[in-house]
C-alpha positions as CSV (number, residue, x, y, z in Angstrom):
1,X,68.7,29.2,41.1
2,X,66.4,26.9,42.9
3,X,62.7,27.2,41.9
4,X,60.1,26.7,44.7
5,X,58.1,23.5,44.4
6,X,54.7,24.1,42.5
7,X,51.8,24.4,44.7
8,X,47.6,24.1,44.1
9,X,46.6,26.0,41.7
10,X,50.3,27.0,40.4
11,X,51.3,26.2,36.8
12,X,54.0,23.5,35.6
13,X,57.3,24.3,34.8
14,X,57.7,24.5,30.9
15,X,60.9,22.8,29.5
16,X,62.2,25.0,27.1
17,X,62.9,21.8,24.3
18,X,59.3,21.9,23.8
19,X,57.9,19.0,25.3
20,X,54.8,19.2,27.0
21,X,54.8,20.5,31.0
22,X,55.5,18.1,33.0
23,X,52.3,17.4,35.8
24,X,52.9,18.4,39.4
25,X,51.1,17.1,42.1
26,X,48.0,19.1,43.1
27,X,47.9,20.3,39.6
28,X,45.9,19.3,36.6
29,X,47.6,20.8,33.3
30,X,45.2,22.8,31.1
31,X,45.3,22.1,27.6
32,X,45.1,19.1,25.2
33,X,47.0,17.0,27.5
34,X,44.3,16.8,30.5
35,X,40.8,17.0,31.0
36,X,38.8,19.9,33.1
37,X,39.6,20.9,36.6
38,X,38.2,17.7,38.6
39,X,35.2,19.6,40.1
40,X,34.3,20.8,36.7
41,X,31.1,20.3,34.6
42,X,30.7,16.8,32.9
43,X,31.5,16.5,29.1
44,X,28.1,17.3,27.2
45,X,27.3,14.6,24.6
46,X,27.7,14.4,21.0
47,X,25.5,16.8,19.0
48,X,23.2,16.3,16.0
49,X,24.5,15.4,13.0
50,X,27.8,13.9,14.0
51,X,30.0,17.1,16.0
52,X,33.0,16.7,17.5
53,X,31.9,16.2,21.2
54,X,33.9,17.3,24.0
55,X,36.3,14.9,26.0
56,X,34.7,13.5,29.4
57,X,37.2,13.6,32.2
58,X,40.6,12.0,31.6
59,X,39.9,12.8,27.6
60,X,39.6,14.1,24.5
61,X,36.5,13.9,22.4
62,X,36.9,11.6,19.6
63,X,35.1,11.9,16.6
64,X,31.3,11.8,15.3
65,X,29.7,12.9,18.7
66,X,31.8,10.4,21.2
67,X,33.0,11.7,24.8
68,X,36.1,10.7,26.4
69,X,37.4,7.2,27.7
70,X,34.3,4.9,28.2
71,X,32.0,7.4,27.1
72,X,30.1,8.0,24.3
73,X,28.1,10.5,22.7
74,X,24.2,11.1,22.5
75,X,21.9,11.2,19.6
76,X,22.6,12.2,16.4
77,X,25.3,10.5,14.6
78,X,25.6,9.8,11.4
79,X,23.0,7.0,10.3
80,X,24.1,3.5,9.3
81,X,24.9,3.5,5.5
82,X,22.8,0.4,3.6
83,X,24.6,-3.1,4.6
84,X,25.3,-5.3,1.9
85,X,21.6,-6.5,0.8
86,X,19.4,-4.1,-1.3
87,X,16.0,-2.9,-0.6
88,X,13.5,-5.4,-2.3
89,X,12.5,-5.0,-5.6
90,X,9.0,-4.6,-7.2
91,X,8.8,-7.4,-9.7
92,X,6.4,-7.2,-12.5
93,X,3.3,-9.6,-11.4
94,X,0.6,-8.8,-13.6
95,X,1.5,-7.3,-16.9
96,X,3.4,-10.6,-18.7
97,X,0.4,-12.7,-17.8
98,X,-1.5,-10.1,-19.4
99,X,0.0,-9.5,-22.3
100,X,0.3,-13.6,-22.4
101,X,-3.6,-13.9,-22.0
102,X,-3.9,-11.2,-24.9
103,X,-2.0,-13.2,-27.3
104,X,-4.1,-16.5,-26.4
105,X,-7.6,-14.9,-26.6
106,X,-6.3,-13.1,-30.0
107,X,-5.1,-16.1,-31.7
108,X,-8.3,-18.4,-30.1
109,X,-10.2,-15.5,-32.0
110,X,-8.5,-15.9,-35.7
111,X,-8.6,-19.4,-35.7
112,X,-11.9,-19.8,-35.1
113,X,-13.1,-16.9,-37.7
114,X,-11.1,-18.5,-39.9
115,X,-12.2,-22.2,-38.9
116,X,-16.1,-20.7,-39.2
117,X,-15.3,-19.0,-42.7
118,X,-13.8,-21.9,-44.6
119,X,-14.8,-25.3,-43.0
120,X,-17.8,-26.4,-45.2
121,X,-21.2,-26.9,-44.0
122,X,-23.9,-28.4,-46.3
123,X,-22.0,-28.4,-49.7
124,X,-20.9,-25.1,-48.9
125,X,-19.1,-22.8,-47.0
126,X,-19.7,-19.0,-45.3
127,X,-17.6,-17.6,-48.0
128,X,-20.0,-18.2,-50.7
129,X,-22.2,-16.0,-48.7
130,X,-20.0,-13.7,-46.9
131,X,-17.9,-12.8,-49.8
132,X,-15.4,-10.0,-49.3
133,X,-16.8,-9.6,-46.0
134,X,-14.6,-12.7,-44.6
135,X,-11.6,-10.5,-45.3
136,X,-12.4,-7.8,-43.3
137,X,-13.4,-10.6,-40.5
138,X,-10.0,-11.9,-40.4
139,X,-8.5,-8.6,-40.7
140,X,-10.0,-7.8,-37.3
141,X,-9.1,-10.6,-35.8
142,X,-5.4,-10.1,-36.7
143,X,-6.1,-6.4,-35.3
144,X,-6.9,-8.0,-31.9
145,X,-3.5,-8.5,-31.4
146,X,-2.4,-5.5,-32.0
147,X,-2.3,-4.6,-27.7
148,X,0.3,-7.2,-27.1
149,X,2.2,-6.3,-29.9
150,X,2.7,-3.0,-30.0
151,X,5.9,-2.1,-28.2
152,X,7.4,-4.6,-30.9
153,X,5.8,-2.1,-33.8
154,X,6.5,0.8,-31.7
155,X,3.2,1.8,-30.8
156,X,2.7,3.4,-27.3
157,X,0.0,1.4,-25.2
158,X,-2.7,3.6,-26.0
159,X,-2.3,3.4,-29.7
160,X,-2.0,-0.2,-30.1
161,X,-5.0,-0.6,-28.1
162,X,-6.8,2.0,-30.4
163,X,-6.0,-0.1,-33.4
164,X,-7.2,-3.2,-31.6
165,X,-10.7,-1.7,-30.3
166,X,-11.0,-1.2,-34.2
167,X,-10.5,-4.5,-34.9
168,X,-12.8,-5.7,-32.7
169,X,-15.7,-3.5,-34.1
170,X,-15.0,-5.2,-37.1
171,X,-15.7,-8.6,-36.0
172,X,-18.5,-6.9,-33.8
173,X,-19.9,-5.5,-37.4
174,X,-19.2,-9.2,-38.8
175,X,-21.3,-10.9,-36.5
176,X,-24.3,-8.5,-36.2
177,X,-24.7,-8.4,-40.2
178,X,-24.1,-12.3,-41.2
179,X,-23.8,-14.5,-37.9
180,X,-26.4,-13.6,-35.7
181,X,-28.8,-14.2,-38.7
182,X,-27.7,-17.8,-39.0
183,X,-26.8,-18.7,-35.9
184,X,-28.7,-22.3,-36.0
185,X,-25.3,-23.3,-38.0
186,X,-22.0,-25.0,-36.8
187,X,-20.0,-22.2,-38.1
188,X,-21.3,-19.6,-36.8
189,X,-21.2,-21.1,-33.9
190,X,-17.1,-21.3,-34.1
191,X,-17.4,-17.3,-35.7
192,X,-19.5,-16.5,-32.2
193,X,-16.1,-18.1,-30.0
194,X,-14.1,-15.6,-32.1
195,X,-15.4,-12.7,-32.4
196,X,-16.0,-13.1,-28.3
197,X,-12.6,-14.2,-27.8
198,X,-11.5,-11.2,-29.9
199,X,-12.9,-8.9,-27.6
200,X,-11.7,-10.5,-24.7
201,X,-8.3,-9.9,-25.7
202,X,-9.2,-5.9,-26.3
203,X,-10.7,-5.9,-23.3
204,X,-7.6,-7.2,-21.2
205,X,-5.0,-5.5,-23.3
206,X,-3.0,-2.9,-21.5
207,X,-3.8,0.9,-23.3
208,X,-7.4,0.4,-22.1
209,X,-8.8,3.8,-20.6
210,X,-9.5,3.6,-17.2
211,X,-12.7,5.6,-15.9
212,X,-11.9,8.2,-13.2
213,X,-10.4,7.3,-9.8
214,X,-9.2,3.8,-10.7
215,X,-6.2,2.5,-10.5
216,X,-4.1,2.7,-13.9
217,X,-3.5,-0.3,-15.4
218,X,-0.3,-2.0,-15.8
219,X,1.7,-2.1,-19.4
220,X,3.6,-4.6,-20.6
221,X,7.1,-5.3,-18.9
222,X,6.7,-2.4,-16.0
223,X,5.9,-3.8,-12.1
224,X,1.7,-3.4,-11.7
225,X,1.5,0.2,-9.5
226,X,-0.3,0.0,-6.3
227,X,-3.2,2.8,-5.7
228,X,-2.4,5.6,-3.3
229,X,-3.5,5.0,0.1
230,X,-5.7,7.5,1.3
């Protein structure tokens, strides 16, 4: 039986194997296999977020939002993953050098109460006035370096500093009650650098309390925080 040739608009003969109609002329095949009927609407472009967008004419639409042969899709793909470099890092500016000017101001400050305590002056030295006072002197100072030391004695930042601001009372006490009275001397002269480079060092040790809408302060071995922008 002879089958009339395939006009516009008339469907392709199916082969009965399987395989895909074969195309006839006037005909575009529906289906995977073609693209819309030539006067058809144009293939919309991809969506948000990466759909599957339809297949311009000619096409099928390929993936992540493209449209067929030489087009591709709109807006809304998936975004560009990070490339092989990383964001920059903060880096930790300002709390080593403080906890480095701590420890300079706190040692300037012991070896000069101790310098002013034992280096004699006129036959004679402070401790023969001072007595048991010295101790506590030097005790301060040592306390002074508390701040910088206390992660290593596992004291938080506010602790440490405690223990240092007591400290420096201590050599604030010292020098009220037996420096300031004899301050004409050479030794009290070295006892004035260290009690004031004793509180120097409590003074720029991290722990510190802040007063209200300041900035916190940086501790030792975290990145300095910037203040929020208002």
């Amino acid at each position: 039986m002879t089958m009339p040739p395939p006009g516009p608009g008339r469907p392709a003969q199916w082969n009965p194997q399987g395989n895909p109609p074969t195309r006839q002329q006037g005909y575009t095949a529906p289906g995977p296999y073609g693209g819309p009927p030539p006067n058809g609407p144009p293939a919309p472009a991809g969506g948000p977020g990466g759909h599957r967008g339809q297949g311009g004419p000619g096409g099928q639409g390929g993936p992540g939002g493209q449209g067929g042969p030489g087009g591709q899709g709109g807006p809304g793909g998936p975004a560009a993953p990070w490339g092989p470099g990383r964001p920059p890092e903060a880096h930790a500016g300002g709390a080593p050098s403080a906890a480095g000017a701590v420890w300079l101001l706190g040692l300037v400050g012991l070896v000069a109460v101790i310098v002013g305590l034992s280096v004699p002056e006129n036959d004679k030295t402070a401790w023969e006035s001072v007595h048991a006072w010295g101790a506590i002197a030097i005790l301060g100072a040592v306390l002074t370096l508390v701040p910088a030391a206390g992660p290593s004695l596992g004291l938080t930042r506010e602790r440490a500093w405690r223990v240092g601001a007591f400290g420096a009372g201590a050599l604030l006490l010292f020098w009220v009650l037996f420096t300031f009275p004899d301050a004409g001397s050479n030794t009290s002269l070295a006892v004035t650098v260290g009690v004031a480079a004793g509180l120097a060092a409590v003074w720029r040790a991290p722990g510190r309390p802040v007063s209200a809408g300041a900035p916190p302060r940086p501790t030792v071995g975290e990145p300095p925080r910037n203040p929020p922008a208002w």
